[in-house]
N, C-alpha and C positions, 0 to 999 in steps of 0.2 A: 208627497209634493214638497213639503217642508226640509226633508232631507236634501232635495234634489237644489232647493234656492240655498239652503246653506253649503254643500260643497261648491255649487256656482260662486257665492260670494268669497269661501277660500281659495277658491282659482283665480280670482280676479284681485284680489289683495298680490298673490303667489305671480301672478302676468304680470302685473304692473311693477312689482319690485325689481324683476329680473329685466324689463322693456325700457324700464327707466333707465337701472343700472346701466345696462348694456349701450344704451343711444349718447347716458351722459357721454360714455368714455370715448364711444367710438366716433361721434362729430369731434371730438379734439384730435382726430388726427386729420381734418380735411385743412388743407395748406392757407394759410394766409390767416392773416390778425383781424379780429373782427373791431376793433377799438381804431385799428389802423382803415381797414374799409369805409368806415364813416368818416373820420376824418380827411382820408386823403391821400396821395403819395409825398406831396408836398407839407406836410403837418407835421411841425417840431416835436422830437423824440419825450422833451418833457409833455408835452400835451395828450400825447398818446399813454404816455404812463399815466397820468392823471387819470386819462376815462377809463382804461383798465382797471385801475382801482375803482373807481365808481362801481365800474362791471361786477366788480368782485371777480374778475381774471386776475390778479398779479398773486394768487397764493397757490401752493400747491394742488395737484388736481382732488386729494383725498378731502381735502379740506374745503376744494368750491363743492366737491359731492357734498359731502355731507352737511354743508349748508345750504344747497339746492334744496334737498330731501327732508332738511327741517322744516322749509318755507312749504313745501310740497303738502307734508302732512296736514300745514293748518291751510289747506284749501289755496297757497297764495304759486305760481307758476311762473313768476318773474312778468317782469316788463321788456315788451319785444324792442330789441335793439331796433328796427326797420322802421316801427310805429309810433313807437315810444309810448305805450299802452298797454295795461296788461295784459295778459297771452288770454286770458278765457274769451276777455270780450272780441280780440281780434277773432279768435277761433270759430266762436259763435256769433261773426258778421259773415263769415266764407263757407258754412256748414251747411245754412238752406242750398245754393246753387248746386254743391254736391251729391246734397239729399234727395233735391228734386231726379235730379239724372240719375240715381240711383235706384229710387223707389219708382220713378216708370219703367222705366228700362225693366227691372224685375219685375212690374205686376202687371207687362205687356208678355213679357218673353214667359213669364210662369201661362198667360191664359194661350200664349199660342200653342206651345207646348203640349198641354194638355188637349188641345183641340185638333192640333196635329196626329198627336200619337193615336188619340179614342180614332180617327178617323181610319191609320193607316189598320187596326186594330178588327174594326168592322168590316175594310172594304180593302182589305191586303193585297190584292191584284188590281186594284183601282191604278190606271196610269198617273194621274193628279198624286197619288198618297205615294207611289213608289217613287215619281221625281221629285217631291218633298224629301222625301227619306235620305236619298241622292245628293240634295242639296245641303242636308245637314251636316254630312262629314265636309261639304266644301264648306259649308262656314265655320266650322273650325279649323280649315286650313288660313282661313285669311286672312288674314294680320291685321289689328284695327286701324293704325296710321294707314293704310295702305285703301281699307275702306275708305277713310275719312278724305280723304284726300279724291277720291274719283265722285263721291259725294259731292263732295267740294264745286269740281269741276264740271260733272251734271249739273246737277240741281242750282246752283248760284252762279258760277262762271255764265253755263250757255244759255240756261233757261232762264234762271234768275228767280224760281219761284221761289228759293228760302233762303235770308242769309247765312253768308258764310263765317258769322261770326257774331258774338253779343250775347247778352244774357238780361231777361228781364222778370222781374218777381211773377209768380204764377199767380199768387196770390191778389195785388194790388193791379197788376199792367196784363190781365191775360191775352189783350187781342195782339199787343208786342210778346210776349210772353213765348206763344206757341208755332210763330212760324221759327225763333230763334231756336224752339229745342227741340225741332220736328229729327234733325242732321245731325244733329250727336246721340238724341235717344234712341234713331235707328240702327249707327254703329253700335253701340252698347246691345239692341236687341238682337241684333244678326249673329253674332258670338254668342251673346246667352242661351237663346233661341237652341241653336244646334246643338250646346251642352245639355241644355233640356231636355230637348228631343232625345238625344240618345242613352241619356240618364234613364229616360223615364221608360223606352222602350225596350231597354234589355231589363229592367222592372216587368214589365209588362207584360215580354214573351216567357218570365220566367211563372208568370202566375197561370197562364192560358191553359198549358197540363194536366193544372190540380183538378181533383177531381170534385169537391164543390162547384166548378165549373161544370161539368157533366151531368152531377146532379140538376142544375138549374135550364141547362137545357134538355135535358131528358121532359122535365114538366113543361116543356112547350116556350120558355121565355126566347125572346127575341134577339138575337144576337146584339144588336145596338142596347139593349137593357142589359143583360149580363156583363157589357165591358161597364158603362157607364154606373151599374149598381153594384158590383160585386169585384171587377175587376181592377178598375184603378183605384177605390179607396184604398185596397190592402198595396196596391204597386206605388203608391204618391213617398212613402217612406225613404225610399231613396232619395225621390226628387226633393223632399225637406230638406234633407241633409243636406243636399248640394246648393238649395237653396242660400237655405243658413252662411255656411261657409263662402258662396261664393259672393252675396251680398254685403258682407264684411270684406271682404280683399279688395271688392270692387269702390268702395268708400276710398281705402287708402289708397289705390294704383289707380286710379284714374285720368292721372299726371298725363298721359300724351291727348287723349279727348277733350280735356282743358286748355289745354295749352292751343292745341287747333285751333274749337273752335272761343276761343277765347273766353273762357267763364270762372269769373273768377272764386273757385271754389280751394277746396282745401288742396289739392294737386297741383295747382298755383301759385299757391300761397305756399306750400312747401317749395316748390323750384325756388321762389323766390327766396323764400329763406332759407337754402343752402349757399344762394348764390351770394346772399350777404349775409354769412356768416352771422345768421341769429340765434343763437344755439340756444335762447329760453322760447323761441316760439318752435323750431323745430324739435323739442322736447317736449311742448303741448300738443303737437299735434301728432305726435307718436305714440302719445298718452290716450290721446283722445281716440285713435282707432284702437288702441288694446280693448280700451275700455268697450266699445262700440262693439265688438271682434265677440268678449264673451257675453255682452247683451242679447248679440242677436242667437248666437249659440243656446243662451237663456231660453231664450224663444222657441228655439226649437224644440230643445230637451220636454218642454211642456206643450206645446203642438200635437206630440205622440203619445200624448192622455188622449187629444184629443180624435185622432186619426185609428187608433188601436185600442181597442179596450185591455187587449192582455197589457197594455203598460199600466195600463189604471188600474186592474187589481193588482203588478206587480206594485 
């Protein structure tokens, strides 16, 4: 186990050098002055050279890098042009909303998942279990703006039962709280949902075969007990991994589900800083999913001590 958090921590030094590198250089090619955005079209050319030099934009790119990346090591990620506030704390004002949308969406879409699959598993000719099954490759046919949007139009347009837009702390405001994230956590679950499902079910019909299986119904057990004791612990490994991975992507791309239904989480906060050229908060928050990215990876790699015991002696 020890072994496993120290190369996790070499990866995440090795992530961050290369995500950094790579995002410094490539927002300096998106067009337009970000010294001149704040100011103005109409702002005298000495004034604009002023705040660039404030910026520490008027030197060379090798030399804003590597004075970025000094600032960087002692903990410090600049001050966002937008906010005029340092990048962590802006970061970590827009991170709960995301979080929130992220961590139900996943620990909705992981129990349907699993409730779906054990069901189609038991009762395989069940008409209810095969049009689930059915409907899982349509939810991954359909595009989420495209959900959010019909969403939209249902639900708040005609009916009116949820708005179509807001975001309010779960924590302090939950009765405003939960009709606002009933219509984005359900697009987020319809897509995860189907990737589950189908993650977990060709998992699933691959373990049906084995003959530990045989054995256990040979001694009389119950088909509903074999899948639920024997068969999905050993089939869940896939679905970790796709867990893991897909819950870090979804952190960072979540940009059109925000934007919709307007929440202002980090996929907000990034459009908006690309759109005014803030290149030390669009650096923290690229930093900030790397980071997130092999944490939750972290997570997983140790999940499978706990799922497998042959990882645990290995």
């Amino acid at each position: 186990m020890t072994g496993v958090l120290l190369r996790r921590l070499r990866d995440l030094l090795i992530i961050l050098v290369i995500v950094g590198t790579m995002m410094f250089f490539v927002i300096r090619l998106i067009p337009g002055d970000p010294a001149q955005a704040i100011l103005g079209p109409t702002a005298r050319p000495a004034d604009v050279a002023a705040l660039r030099t404030s910026m520490g934009l008027d030197g060379s790119l090798w030399r804003q890098y590597l004075s970025w990346a000094g600032h960087v090591v002692r903990g410090d990620f600049g001050t966002s042009i937008t906010y005029h506030r340092p990048v962590l704390g802006v970061v970590a004002a827009h991170i709960v909303p995301t979080l929130t949308l992220a961590v139900l969406s996943t620990v909705i879409s992981f129990v349907l998942s699993v409730a779906i699959t054990s069901w189609q598993a038991v009762s395989p000719r069940n008409p209810v279990a095969r049009t689930l099954d059915r409907l899982s490759s349509l939810g991954m046919a359909m595009p989420d703006f495209w959900i959010s949007l019909v969403l939209v139009l249902v639900f708040s347009v005609t009916l009116r039962w949820f708005p179509s837009g807001g975001y309010h702390d779960l924590v302090t405001d939950p009765v405003a709280a939960v009709p606002a994230l009933v219509l984005p956590v359900t697009v987020l679950v319809i897509g995860q949902t189907a990737l589950f499902v189908l993650t977990l079910r060709e998992s699933v019909l691959g373990e049906l075969p084995q003959a530990y299986l045989r054995t256990a119904r040979v001694k009389g057990l119950p088909e509903r007990r074999v899948v639920l004791a024997h068969v999905l612990p050993n089939a869940l490994m896939p679905l970790v991994t796709q867990l893991g991975s897909n819950f870090a992507m979804l952190v960072g791309g979540i940009v059109i589900i925000e934007s919709i239904f307007v929440v202002p989480g980090l996929g907000h906060l990034l459009m908006g800083a690309v759109s005014t050229r803030d290149f030390p908060l669009i650096q923290g928050v690229t930093l900030f999913v790397a980071v997130l990215f092999v944490v939750v990876n972290l997570l997983v790699d140790l999940s499978y001590a706990l799922l497998d015991p042959k990882v645990r002696v290995a």
